[in-house]
C-alpha positions in Angstrom: 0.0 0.0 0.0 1.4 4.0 -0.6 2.3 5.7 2.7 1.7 9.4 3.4 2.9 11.3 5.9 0.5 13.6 8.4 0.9 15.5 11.3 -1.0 14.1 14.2 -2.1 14.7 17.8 -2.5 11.8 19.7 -4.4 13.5 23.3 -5.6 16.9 24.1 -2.6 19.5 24.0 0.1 16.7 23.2 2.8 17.8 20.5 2.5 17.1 17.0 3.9 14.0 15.7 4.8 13.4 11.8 3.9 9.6 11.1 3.7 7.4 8.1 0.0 6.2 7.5 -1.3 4.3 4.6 -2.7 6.4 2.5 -6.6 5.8 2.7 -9.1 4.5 0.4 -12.5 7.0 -0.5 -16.2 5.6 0.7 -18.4 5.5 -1.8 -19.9 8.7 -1.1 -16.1 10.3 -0.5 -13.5 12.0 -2.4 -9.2 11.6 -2.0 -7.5 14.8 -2.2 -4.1 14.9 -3.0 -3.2 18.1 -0.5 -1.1 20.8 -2.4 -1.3 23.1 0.8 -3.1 23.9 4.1 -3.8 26.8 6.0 -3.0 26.8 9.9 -6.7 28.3 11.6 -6.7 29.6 15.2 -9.6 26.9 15.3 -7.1 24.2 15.1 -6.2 24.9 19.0 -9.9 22.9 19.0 -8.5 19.9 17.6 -4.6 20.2 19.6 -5.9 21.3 22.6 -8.6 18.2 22.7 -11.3 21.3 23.7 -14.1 20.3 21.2 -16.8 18.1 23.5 -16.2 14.6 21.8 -13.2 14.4 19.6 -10.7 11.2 19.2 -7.0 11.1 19.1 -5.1 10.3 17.1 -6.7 13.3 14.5 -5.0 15.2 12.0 -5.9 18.9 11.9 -6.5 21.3 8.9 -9.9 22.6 7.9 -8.0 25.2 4.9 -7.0 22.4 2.8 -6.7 22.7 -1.1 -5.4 20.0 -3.2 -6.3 18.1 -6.2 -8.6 15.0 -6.3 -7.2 11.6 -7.1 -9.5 9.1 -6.3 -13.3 9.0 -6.0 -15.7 7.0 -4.1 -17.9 4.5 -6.2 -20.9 6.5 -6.1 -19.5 10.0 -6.6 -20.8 11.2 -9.7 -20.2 15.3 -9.6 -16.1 15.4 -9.1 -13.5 13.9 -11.6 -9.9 13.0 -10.9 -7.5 15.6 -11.2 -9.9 18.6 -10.4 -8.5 21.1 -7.8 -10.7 21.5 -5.1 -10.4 22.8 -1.6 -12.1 21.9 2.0 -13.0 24.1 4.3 -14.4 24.4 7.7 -17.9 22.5 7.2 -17.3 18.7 6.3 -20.5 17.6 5.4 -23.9 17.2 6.6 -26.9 14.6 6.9 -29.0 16.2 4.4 -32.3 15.0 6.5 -32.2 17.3 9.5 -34.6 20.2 9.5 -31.7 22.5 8.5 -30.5 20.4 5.8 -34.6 19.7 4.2 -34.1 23.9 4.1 -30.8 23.7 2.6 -29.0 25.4 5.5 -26.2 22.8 5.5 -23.8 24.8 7.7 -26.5 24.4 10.4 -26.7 20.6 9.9 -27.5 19.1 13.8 -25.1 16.5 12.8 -22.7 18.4 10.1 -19.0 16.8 10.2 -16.0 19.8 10.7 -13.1 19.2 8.9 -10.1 18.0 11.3 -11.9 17.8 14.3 -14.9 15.0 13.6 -12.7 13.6 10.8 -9.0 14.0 9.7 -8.1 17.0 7.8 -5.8 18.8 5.7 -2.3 18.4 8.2 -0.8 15.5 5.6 -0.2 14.6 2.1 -4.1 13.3 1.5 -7.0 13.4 3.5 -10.9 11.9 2.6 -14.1 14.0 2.3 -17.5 13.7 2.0 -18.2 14.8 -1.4 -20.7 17.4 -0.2 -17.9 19.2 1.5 -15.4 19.8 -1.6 -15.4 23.3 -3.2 -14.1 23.5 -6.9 -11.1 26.2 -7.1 -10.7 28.4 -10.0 -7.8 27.3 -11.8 -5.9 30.7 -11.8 -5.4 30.7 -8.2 -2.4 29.2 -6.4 -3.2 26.5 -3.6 -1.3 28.6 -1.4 -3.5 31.4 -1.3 -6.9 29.7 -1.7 -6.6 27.7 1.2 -7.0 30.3 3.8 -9.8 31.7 2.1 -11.9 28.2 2.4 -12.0 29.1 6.2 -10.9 32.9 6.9 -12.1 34.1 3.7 -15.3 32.4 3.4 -16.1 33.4 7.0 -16.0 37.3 6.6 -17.2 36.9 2.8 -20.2 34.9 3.8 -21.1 37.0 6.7 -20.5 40.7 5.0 -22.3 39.6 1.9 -25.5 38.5 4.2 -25.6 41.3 6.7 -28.1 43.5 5.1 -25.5 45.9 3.7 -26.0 47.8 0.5 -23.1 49.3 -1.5 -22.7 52.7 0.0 -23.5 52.1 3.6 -20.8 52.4 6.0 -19.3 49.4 7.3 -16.3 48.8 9.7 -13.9 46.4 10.2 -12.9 45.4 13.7 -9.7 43.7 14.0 -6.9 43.6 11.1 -5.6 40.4 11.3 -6.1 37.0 9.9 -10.1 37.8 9.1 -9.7 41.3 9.3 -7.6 42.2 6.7 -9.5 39.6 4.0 -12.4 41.4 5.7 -11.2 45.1 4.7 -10.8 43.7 1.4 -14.3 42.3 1.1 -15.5 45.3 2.4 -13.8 47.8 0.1 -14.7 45.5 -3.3 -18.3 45.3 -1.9 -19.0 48.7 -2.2 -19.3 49.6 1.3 -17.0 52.9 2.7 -15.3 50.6 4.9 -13.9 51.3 8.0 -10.7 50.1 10.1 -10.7 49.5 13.7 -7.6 48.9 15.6 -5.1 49.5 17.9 -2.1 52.0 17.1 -1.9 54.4 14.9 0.9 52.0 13.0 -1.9 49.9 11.4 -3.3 52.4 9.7 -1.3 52.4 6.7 -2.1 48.9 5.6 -5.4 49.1 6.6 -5.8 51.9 4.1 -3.7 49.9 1.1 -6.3 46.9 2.2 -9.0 49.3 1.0 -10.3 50.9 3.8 -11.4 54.4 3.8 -11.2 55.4 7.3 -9.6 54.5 10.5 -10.2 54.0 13.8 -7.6 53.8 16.7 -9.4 52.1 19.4 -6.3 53.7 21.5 -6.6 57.0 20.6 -10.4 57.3 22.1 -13.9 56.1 22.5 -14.4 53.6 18.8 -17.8 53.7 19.0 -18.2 57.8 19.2 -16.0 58.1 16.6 -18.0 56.0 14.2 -20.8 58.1 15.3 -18.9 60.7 13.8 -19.0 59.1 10.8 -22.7 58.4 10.9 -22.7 55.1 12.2 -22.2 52.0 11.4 -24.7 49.7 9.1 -22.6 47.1 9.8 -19.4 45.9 12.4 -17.7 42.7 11.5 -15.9 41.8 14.9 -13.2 39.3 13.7 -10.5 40.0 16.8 -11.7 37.5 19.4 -12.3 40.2 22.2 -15.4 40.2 23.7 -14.8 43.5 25.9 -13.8 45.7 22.7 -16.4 43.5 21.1 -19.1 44.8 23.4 -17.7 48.7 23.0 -18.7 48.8 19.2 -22.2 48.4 19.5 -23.4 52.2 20.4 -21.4 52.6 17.0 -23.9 51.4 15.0 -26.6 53.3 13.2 -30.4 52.8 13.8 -31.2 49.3 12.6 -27.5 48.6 12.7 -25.7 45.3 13.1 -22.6 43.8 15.1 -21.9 40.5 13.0 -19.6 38.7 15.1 -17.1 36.2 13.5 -14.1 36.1 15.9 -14.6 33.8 18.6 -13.8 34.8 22.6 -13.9 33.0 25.0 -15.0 35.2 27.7 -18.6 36.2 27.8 -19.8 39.9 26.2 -21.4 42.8 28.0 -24.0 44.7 26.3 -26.1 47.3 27.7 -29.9 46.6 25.8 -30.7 49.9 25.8 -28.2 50.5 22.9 -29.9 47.5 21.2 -33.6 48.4 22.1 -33.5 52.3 21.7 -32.0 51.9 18.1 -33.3 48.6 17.0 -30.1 47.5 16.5 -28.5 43.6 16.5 -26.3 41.5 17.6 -25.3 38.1 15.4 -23.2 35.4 15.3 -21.7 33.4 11.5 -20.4 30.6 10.8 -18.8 29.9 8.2 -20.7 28.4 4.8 -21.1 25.2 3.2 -19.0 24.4 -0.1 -21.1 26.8 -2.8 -20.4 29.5 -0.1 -16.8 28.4 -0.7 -16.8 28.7 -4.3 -18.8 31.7 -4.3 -15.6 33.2 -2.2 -13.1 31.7 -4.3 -14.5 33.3 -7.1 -15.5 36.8 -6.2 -11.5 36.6 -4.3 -10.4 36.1 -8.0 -12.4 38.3 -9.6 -11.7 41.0 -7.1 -8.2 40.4 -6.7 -8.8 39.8 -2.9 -5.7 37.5 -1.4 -4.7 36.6 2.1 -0.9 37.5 3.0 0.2 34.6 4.3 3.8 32.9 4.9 4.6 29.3 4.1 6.2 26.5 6.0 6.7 23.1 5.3 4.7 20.2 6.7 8.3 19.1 8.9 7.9 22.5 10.3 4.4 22.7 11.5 4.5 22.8 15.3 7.0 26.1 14.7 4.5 27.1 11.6 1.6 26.5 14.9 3.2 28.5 17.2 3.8 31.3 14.8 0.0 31.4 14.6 -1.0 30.7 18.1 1.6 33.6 19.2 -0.1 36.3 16.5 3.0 36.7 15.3 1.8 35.6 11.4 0.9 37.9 9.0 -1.3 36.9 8.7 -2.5 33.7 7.4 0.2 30.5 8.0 0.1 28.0 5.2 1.4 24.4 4.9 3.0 23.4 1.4 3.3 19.7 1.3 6.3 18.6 -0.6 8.1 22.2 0.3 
């Protein structure tokens, strides 16, 4: 049998260890894909850590995985060998749940996450559910797709669904590994995007990112200065802070929204006056199924929307992890097998 190397952890917060495996055979509703690259997700602390309720060791992490499929299962009829296709964060779904019968797949009460229910995207192949593979336009590199199949996706899906028109005003909290796609999105959108951050130092790439105004977070109140600016129709939170999370929402316009992508752990504070008085909102977004994906991948092309991300090799992924977990990456780290 052909042997593959992956990176594994074998308990919750163990090291990763580089094995040999056999490489595995498709179901017959599964796909092979031949990984080209993966993109390291602050997620994948889920899978290392051992925090998500129910998950088995050994597993192999990686839910930003883009490859090129080179076997099929025996009743996979929609993808060929040889097509490049990518995997992201949702790994397929039941199709029978109440979600799925409304073709909310993301939602499935049983959906399957890529390297946490089932190997992923940390090795030279991994299996899918058919379900879950997004086709990726041919005249983007592996290395850059990747991320967006999670971090792209995730701020695409969500701007594109918030209930903003081209023209409203629309900030950005947070430029790092969602943020700065986020600007991007943002800016191509049509919206008169706005940065928030910390130090005035970020505000020249947030403006080369697209945005057209920025906020220090340092430098004053956020939320008064958006006022300033008329409020905000929408605020994509992507930095996983639920205190400077909480102080954006008197920022918002009447009717406005606070989408929240970034994930803290601690619990918000809101004060439901600012939400009643103004009708405004708070929600949360995952990230999308695999037409969401494609979708992303497309409009990222079309747009010219790309993460910046630096590359390691798989031999190097617990110092390609750390330069992630640390926030030292800028901003997006990516695997390249065979690098």
């Amino acid at each position: 049998m052909a042997r593959m190397k992956v990176a594994q952890v074998v308990k919750a917060g163990g090291n990763f260890e580089i094995v040999e495996r056999e490489v595995p055979q498709p179901g017959p509703h599964e796909v092979r894909v031949k990984v080209e690259a993966c993109g390291i997700c602050h997620s994948d602390l889920l899978t290392k850590e051992g925090v998500w309720p129910g998950i088995q060791f050994p597993r192999v992490p990686g839910h930003e995985v883009a490859g090129r499929i080179d076997a099929v299962g025996s009743e996979v009829k929609n993808w060929k060998i040889g097509q490049r296709v990518g995997v992201g964060w949702h790994g397929g779904h039941c199709f029978v749940c109440d979600a799925c019968r409304r073709g909310d797949f993301v939602l499935c009460a049983v959906g399957k996450i890529t390297g946490i229910t089932h190997d992923g995207g940390y090795g030279e192949y991994m299996l899918s559910p058919a379900e879950a593979v997004a086709a990726i336009p041919d005249d983007l590199p592996a290395a850059e797709a990747a991320p967006l199949l999670c971090a792209g996706i995730t701020v695409f899906n969500s701007l594109r669904n918030s209930g903003a028109r081209a023209g409203d005003l629309v900030a950005v909290q947070g430029i790092g590994g969602l943020g700065h796609l986020g600007i991007q999105y943002a800016n191509q959108m049509g919206f008169d995007t706005v940065a928030v951050g910390r130090g005035k130092d970020k505000e020249p790439l947030a403006k080369k990112l697209g945005a057209k105004h920025f906020v220090d977070t340092g430098a004053g109140d956020p939320a008064a200065r958006l006022q300033k600016l008329g409020g905000a129709r929408v605020i994509l939170a992507t930095a996983p802070d639920a205190k400077s999370m909480s102080a954006l929402v008197s920022g918002l316009s009447s009717n406005g929204k606070l989408v929240l992508v970034g994930a803290p752990m601690e619990p918000m504070t809101v004060n439901v006056l600012d939400l009643i008085s103004l009708r405004r909102s708070i929600q949360g977004w995952p990230s999308g199924a695999a037409m969401d994906s494609e979708d992303t991948l497309r409009f990222s092309l079309q747009s010219g929307v790309r993460p910046m991300i630096e590359k390691y090799p798989l031999a190097k992924v617990a110092e390609a992890y750390d330069q992630m977990i640390s926030g030292r990456a800028r901003f997006r780290v990516v695997l390249i097998m065979g690098g």
